[in-house]
Biopython code that builds the backbone (N, CA, C, O; Angstrom):
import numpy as np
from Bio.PDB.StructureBuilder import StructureBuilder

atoms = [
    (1, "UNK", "N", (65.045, 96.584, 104.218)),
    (1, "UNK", "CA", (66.472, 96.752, 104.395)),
    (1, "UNK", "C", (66.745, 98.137, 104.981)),
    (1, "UNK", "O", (65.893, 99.000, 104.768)),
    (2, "UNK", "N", (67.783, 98.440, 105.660)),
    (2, "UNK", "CA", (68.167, 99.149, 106.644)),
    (2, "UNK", "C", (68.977, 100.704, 105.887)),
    (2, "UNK", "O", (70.168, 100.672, 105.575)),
    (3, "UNK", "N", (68.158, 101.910, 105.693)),
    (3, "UNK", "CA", (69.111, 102.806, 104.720)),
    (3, "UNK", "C", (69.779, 103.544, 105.593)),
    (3, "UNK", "O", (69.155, 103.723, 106.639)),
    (4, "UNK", "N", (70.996, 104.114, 105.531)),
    (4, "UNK", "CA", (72.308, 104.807, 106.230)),
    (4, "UNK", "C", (71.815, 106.088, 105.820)),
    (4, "UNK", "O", (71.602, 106.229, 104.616)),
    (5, "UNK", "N", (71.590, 107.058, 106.603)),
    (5, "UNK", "CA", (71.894, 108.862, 106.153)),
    (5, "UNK", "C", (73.024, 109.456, 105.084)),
    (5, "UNK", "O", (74.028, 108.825, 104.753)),
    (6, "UNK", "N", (72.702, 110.688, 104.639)),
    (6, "UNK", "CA", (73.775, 110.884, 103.636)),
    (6, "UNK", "C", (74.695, 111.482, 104.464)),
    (6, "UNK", "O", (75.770, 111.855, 103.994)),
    (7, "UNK", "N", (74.282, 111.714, 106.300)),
    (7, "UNK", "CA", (75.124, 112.505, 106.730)),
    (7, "UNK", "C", (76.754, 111.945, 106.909)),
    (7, "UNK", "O", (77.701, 112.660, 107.238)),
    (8, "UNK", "N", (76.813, 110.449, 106.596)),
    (8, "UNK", "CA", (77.763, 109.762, 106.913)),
    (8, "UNK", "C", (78.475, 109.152, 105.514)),
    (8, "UNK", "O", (77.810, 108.656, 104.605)),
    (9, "UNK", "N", (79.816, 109.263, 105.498)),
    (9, "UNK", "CA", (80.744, 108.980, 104.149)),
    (9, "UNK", "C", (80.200, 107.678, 103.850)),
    (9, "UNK", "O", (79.782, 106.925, 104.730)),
    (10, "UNK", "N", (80.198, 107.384, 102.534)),
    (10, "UNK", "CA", (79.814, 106.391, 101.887)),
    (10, "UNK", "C", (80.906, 106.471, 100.863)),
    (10, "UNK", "O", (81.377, 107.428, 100.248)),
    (11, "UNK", "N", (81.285, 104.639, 100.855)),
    (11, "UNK", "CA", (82.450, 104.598, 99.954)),
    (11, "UNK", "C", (81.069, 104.076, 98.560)),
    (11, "UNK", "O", (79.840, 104.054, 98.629)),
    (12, "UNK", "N", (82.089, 103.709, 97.360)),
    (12, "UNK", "CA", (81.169, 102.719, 96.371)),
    (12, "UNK", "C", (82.254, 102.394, 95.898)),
    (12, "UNK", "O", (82.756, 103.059, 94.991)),
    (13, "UNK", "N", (82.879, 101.252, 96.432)),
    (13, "UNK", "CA", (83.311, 100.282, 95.931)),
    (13, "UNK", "C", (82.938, 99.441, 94.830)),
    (13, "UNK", "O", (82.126, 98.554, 95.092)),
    (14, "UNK", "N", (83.441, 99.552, 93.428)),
    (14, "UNK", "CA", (83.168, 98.345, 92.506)),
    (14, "UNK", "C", (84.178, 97.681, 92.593)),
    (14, "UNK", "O", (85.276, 98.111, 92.950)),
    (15, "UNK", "N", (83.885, 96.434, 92.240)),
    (15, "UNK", "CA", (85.049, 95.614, 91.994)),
    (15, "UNK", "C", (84.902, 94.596, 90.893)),
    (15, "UNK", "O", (85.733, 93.690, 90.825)),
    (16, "UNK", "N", (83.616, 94.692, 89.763)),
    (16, "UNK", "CA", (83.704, 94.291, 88.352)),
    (16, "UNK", "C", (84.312, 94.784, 87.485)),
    (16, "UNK", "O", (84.312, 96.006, 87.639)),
    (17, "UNK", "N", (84.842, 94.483, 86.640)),
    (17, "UNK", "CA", (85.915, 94.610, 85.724)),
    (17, "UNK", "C", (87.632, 94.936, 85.971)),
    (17, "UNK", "O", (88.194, 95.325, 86.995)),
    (18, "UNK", "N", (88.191, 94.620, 84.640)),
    (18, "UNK", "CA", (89.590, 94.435, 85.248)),
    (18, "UNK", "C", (90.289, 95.961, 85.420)),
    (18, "UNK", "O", (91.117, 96.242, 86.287)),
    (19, "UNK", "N", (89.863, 96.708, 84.588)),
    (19, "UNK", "CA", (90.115, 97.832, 85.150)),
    (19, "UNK", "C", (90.095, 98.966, 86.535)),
    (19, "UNK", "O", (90.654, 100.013, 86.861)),
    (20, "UNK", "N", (89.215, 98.144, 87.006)),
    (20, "UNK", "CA", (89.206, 98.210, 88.567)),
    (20, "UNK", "C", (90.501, 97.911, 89.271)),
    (20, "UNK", "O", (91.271, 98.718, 89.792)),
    (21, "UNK", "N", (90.581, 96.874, 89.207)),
    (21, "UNK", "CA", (91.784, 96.350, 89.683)),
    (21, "UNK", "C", (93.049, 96.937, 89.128)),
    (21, "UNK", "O", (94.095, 96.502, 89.607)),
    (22, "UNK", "N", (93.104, 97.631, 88.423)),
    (22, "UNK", "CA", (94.374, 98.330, 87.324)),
    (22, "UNK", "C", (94.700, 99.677, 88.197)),
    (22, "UNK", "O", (95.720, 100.219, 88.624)),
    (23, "UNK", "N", (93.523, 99.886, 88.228)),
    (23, "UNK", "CA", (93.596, 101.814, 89.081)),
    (23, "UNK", "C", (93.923, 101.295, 90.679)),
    (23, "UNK", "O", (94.735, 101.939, 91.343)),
    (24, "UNK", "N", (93.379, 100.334, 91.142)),
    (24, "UNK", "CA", (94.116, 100.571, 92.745)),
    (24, "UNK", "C", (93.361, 98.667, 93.115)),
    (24, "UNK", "O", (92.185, 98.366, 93.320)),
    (25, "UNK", "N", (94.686, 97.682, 93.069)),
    (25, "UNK", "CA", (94.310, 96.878, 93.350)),
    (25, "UNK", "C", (94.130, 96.085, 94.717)),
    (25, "UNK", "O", (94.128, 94.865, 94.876)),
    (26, "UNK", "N", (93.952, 97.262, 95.821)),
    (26, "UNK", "CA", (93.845, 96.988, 97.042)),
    (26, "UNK", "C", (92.211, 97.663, 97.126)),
    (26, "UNK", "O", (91.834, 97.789, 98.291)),
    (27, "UNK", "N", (91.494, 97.981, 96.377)),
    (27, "UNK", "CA", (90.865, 98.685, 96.075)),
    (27, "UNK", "C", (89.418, 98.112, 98.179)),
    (27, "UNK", "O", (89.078, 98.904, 99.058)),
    (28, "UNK", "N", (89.195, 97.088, 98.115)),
    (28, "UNK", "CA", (88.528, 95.908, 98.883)),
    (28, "UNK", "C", (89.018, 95.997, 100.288)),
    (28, "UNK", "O", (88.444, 95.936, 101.375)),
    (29, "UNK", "N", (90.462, 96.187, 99.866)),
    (29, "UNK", "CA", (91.247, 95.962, 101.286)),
    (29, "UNK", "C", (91.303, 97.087, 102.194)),
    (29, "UNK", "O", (91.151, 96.946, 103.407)),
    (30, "UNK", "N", (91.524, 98.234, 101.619)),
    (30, "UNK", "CA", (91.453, 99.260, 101.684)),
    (30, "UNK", "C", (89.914, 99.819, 102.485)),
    (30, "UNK", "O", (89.909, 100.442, 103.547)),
    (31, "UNK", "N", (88.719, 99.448, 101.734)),
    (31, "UNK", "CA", (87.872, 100.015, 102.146)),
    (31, "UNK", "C", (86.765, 98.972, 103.334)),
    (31, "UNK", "O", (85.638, 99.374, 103.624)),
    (32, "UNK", "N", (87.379, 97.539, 103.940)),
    (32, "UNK", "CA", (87.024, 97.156, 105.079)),
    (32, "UNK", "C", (87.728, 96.943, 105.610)),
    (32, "UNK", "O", (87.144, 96.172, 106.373)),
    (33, "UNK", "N", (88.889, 96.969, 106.007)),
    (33, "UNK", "CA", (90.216, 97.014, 106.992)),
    (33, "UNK", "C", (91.085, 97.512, 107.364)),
    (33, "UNK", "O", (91.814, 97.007, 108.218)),
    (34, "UNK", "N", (91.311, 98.842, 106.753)),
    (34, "UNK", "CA", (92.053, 100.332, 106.541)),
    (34, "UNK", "C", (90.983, 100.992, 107.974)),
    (34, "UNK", "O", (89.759, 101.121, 108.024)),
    (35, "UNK", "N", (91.916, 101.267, 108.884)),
    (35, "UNK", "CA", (91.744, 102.384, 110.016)),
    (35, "UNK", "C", (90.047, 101.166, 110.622)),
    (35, "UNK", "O", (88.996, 101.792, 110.766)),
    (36, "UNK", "N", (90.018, 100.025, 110.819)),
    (36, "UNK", "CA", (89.157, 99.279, 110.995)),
    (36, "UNK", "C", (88.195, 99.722, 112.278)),
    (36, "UNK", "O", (86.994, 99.484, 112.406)),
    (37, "UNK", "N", (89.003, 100.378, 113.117)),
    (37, "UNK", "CA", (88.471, 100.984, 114.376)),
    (37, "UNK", "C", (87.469, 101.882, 114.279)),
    (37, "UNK", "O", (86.728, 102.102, 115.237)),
    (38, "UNK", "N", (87.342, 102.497, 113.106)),
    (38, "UNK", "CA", (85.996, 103.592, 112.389)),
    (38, "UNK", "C", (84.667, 102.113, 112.631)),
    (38, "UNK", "O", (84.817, 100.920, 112.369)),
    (39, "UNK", "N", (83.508, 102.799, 113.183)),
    (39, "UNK", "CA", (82.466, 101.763, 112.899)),
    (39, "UNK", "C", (82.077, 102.005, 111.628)),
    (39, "UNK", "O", (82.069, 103.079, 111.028)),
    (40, "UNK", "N", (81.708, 100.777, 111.208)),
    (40, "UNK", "CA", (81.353, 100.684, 109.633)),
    (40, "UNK", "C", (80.159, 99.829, 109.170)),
    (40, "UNK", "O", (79.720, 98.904, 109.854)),
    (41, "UNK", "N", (79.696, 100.155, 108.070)),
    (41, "UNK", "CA", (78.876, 99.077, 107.767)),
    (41, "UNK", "C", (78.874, 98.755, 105.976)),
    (41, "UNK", "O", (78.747, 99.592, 105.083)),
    (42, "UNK", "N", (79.072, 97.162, 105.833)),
    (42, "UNK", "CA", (78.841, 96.732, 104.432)),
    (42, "UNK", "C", (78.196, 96.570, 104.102)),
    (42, "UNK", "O", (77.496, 96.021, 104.953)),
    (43, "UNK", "N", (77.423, 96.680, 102.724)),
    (43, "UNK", "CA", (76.560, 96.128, 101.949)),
    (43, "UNK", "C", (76.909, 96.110, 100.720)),
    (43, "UNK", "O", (77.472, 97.018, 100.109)),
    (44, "UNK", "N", (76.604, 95.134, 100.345)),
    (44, "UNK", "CA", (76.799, 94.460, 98.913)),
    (44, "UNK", "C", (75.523, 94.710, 98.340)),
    (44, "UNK", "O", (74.390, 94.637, 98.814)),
    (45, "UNK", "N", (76.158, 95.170, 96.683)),
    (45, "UNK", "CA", (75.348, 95.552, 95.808)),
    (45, "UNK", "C", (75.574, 94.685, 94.602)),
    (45, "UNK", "O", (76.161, 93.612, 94.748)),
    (46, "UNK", "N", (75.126, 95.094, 93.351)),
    (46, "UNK", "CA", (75.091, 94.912, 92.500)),
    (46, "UNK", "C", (76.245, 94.579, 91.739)),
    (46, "UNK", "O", (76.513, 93.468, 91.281)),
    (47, "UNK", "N", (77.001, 95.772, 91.627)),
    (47, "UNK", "CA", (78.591, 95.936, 91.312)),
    (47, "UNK", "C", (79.439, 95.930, 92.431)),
    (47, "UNK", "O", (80.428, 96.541, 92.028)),
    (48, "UNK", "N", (79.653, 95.588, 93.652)),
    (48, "UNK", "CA", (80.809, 96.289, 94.441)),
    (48, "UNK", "C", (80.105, 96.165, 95.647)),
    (48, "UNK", "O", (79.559, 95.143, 96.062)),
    (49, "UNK", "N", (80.130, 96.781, 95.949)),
    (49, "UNK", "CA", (79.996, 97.317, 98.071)),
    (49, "UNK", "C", (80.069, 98.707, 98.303)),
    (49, "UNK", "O", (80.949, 99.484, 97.930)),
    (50, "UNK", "N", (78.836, 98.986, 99.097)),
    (50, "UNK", "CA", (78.454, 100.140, 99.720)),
    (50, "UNK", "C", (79.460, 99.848, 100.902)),
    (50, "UNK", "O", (79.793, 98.678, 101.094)),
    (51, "UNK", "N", (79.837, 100.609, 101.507)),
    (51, "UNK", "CA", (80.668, 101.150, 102.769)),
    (51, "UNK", "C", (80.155, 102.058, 103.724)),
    (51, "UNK", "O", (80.265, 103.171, 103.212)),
    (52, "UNK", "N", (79.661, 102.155, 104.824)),
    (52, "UNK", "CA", (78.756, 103.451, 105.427)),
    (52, "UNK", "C", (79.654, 103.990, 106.611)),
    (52, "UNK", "O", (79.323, 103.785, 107.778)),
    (53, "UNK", "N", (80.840, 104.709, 106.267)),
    (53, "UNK", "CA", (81.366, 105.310, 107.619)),
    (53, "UNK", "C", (81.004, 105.843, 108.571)),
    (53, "UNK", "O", (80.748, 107.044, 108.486)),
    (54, "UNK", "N", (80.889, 105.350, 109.478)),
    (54, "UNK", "CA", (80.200, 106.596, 110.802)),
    (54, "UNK", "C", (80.939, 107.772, 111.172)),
    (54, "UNK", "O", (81.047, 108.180, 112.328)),
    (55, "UNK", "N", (81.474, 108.334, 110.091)),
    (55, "UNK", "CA", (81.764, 109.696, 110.002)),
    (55, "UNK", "C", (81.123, 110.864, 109.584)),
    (55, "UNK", "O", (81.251, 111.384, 108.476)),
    (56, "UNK", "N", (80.282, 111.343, 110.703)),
    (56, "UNK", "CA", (79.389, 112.481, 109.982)),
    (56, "UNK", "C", (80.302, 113.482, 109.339)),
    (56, "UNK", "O", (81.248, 113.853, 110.034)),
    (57, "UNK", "N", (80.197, 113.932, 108.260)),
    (57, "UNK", "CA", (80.400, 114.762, 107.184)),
    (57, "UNK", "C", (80.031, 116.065, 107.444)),
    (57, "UNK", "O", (78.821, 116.289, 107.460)),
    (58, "UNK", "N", (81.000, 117.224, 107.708)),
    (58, "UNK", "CA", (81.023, 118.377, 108.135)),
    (58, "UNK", "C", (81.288, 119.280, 107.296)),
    (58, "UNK", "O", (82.487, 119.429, 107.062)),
    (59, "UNK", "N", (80.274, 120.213, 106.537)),
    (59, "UNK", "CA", (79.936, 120.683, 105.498)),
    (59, "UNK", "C", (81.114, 121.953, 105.685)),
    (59, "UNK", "O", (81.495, 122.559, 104.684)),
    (60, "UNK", "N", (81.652, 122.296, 107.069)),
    (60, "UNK", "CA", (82.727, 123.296, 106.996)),
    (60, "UNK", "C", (84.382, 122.627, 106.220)),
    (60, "UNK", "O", (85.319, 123.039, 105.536)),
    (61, "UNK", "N", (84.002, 121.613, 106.761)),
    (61, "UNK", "CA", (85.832, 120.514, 106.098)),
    (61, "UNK", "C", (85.360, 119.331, 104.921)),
    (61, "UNK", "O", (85.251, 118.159, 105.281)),
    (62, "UNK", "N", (85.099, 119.718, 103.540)),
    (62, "UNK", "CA", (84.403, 119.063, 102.696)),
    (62, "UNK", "C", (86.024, 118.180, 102.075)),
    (62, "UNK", "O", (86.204, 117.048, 101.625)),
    (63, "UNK", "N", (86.998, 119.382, 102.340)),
    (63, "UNK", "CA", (88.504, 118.915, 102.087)),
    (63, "UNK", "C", (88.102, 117.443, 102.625)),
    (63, "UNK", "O", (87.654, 116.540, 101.918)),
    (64, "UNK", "N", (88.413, 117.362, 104.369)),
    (64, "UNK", "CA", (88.659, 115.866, 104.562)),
    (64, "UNK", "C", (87.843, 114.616, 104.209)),
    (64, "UNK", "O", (88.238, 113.456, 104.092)),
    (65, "UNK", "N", (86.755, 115.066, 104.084)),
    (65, "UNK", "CA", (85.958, 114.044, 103.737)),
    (65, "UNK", "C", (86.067, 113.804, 102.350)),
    (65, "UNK", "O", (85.623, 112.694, 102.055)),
    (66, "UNK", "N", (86.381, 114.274, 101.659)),
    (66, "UNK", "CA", (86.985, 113.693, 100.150)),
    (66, "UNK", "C", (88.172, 113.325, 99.939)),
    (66, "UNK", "O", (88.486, 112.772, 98.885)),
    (67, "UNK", "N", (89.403, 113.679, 101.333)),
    (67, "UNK", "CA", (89.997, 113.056, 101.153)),
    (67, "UNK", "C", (90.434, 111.537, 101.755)),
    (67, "UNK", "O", (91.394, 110.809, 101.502)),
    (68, "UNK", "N", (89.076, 111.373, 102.833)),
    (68, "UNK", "CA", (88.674, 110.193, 103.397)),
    (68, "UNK", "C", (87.996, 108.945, 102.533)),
    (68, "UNK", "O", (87.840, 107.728, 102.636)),
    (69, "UNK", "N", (87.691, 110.048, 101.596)),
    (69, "UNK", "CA", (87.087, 108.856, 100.544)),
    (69, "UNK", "C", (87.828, 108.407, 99.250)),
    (69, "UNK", "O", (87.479, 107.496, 98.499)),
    (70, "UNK", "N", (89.009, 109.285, 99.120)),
    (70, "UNK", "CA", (89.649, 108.965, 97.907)),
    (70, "UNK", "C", (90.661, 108.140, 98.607)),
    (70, "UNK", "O", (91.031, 107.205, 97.897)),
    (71, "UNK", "N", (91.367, 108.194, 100.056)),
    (71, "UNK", "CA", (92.736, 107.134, 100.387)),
    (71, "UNK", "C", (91.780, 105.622, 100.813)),
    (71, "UNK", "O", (92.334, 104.564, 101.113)),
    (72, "UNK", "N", (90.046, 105.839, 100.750)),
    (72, "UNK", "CA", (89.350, 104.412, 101.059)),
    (72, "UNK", "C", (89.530, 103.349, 99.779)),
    (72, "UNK", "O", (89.556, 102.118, 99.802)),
    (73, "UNK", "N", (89.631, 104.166, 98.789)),
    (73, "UNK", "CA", (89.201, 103.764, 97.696)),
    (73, "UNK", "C", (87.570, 104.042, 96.447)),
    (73, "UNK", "O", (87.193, 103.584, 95.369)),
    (74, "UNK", "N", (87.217, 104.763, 97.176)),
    (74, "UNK", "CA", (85.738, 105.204, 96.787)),
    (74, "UNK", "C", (86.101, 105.095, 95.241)),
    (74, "UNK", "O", (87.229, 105.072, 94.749)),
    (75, "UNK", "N", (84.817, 105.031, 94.567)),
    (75, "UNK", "CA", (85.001, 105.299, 93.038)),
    (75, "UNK", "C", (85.468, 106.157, 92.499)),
    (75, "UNK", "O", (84.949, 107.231, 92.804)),
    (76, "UNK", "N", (86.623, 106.246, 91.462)),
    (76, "UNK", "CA", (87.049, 107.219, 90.797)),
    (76, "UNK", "C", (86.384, 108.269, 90.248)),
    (76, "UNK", "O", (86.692, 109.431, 90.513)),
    (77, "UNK", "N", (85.295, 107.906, 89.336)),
    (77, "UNK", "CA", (84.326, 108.801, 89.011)),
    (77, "UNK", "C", (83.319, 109.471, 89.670)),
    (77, "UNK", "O", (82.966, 110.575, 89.257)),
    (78, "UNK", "N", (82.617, 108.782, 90.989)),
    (78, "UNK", "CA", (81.904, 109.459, 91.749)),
    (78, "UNK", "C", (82.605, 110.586, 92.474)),
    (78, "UNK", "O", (82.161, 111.723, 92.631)),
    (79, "UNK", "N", (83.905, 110.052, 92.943)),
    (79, "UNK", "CA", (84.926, 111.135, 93.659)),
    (79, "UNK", "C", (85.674, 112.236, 92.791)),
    (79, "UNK", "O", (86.225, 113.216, 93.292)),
    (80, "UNK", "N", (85.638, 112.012, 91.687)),
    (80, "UNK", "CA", (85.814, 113.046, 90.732)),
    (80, "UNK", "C", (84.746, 114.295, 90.235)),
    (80, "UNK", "O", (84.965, 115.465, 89.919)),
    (81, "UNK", "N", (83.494, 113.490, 90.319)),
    (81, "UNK", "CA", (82.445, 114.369, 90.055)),
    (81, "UNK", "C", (82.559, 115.399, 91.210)),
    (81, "UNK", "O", (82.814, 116.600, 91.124)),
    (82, "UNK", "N", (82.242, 114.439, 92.621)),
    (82, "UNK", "CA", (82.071, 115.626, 93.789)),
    (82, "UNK", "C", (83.379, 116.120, 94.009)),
    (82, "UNK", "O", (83.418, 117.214, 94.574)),
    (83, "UNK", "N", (84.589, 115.536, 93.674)),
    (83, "UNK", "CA", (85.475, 116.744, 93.603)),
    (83, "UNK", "C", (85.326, 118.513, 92.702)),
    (83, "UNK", "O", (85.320, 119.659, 93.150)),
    (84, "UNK", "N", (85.254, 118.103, 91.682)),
    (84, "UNK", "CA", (84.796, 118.694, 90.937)),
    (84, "UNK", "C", (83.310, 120.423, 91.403)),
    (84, "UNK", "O", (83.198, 121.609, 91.096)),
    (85, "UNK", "N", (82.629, 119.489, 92.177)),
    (85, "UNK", "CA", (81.900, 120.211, 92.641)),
    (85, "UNK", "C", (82.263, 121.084, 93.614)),
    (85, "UNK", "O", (81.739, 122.168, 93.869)),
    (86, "UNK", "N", (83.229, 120.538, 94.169)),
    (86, "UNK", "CA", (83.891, 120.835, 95.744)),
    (86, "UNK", "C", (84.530, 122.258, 94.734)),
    (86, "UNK", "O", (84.054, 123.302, 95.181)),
    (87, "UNK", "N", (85.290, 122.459, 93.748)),
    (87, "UNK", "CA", (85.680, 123.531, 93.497)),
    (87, "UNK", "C", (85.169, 124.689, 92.922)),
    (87, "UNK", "O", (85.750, 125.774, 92.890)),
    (88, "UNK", "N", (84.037, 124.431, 92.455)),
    (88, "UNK", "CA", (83.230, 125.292, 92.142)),
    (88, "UNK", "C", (82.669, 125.781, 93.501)),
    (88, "UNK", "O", (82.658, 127.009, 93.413)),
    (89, "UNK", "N", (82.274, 125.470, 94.519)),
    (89, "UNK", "CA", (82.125, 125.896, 95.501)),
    (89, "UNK", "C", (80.233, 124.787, 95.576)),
    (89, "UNK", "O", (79.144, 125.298, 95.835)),
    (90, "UNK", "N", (80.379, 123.933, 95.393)),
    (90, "UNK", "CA", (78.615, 123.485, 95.254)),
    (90, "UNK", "C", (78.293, 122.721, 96.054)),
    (90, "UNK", "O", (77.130, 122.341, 96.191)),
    (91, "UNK", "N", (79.440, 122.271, 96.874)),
    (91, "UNK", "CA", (79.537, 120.845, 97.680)),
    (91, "UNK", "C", (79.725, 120.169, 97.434)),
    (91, "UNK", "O", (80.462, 120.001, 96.463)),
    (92, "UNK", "N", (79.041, 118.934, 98.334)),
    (92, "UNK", "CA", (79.487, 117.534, 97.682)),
    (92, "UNK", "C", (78.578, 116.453, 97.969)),
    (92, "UNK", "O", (78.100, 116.195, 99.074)),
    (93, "UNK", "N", (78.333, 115.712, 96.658)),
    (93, "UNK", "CA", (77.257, 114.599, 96.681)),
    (93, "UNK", "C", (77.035, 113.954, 97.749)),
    (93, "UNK", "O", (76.054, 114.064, 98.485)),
    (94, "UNK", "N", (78.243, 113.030, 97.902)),
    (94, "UNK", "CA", (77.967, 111.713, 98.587)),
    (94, "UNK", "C", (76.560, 110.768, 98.687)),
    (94, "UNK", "O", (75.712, 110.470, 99.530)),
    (95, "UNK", "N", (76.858, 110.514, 97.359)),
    (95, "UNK", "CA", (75.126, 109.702, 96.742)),
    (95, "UNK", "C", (75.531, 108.162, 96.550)),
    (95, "UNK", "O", (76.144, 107.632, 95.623)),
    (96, "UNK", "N", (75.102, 107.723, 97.483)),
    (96, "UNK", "CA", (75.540, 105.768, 97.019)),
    (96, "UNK", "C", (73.728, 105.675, 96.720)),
    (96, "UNK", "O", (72.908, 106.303, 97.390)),
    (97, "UNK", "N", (73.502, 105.060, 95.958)),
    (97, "UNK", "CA", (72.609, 104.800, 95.274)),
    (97, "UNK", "C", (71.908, 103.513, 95.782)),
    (97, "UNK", "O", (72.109, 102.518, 95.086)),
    (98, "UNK", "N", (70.975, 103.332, 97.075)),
    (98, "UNK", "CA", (70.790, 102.546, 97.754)),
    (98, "UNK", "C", (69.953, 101.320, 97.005)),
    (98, "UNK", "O", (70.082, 100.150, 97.364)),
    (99, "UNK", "N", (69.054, 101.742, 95.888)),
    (99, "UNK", "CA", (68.522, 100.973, 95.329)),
    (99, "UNK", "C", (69.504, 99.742, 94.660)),
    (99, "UNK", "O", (68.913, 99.048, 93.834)),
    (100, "UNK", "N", (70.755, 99.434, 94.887)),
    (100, "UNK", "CA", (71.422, 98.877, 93.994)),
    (100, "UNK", "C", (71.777, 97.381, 95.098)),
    (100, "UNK", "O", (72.060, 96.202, 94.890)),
    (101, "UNK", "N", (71.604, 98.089, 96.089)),
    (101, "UNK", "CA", (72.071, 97.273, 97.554)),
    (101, "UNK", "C", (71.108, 96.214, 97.640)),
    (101, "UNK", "O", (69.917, 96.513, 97.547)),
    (102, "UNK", "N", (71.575, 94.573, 97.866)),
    (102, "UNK", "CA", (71.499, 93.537, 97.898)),
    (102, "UNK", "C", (71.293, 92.844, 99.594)),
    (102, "UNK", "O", (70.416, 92.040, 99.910)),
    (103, "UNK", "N", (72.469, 93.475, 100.607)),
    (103, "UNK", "CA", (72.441, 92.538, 101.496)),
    (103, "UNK", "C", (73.462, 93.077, 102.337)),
    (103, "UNK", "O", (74.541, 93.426, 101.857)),
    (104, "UNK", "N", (73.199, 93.175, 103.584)),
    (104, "UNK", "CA", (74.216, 93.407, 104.721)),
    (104, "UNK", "C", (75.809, 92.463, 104.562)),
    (104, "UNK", "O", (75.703, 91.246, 104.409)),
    (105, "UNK", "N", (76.888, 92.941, 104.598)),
    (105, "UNK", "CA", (77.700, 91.754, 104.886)),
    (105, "UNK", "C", (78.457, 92.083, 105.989)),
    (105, "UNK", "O", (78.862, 93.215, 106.251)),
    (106, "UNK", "N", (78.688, 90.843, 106.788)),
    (106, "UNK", "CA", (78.978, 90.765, 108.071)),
    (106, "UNK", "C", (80.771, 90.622, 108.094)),
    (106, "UNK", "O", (81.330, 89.549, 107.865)),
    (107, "UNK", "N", (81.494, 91.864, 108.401)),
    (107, "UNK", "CA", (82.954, 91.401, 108.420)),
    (107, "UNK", "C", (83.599, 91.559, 109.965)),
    (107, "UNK", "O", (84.767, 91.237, 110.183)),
]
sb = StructureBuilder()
sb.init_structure("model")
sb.init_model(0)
sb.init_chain("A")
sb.init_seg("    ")
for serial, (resi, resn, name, xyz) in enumerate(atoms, 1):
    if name == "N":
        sb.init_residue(resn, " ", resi, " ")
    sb.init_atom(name, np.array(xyz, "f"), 0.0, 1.0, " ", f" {name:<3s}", serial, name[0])
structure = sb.get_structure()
């Protein structure tokens, strides 16, 4: 199977449990049809969907790229952590966890 660089935004979409759906229930819609003209790529995992923006990630503007990933829908907690980091001054993850990934999906 085909792995994406970390240089490029990665959403992590879950979409098990109902609390998912509570915090932002466009959560899906949002992160394959929002600004669709970005090339993209899906993969389905375990819980949710990997997202691979072809937006290389520019370690001078860490601002936009977190805030590219929080109006996608990215996970609350992953985007909280690397927020988090972002203020301490440490950077930022952007870790989708490829081992979890199942299968290309074609949209």
């Amino acid at each position: 199977m085909r792995r994406y660089p970390r240089k490029y935004i990665c959403l992590d979409i879950d979409i098990e449990g109902e609390k998912l759906y509570q915090e932002d229930p466009l959560r899906e819609v949002k992160a394959f049809y929002m600004l669709s003209y970005i090339p993209r790529v899906v993969m389905r995992t375990k819980h949710g969907y990997h997202v691979y923006l072809f937006i290389e990630i520019d370690e001078k503007d860490l601002e936009k790229h977190l805030i590219i990933r929080y109006l996608f829908g990215d996970d609350r907690a992953r985007w909280n952590f690397d927020y988090n980091k972002y203020l301490i001054g440490k950077g930022v993850v952007n870790k989708c966890f490829t081992s979890t990934e199942l299968y290309e999906v074609k949209i």
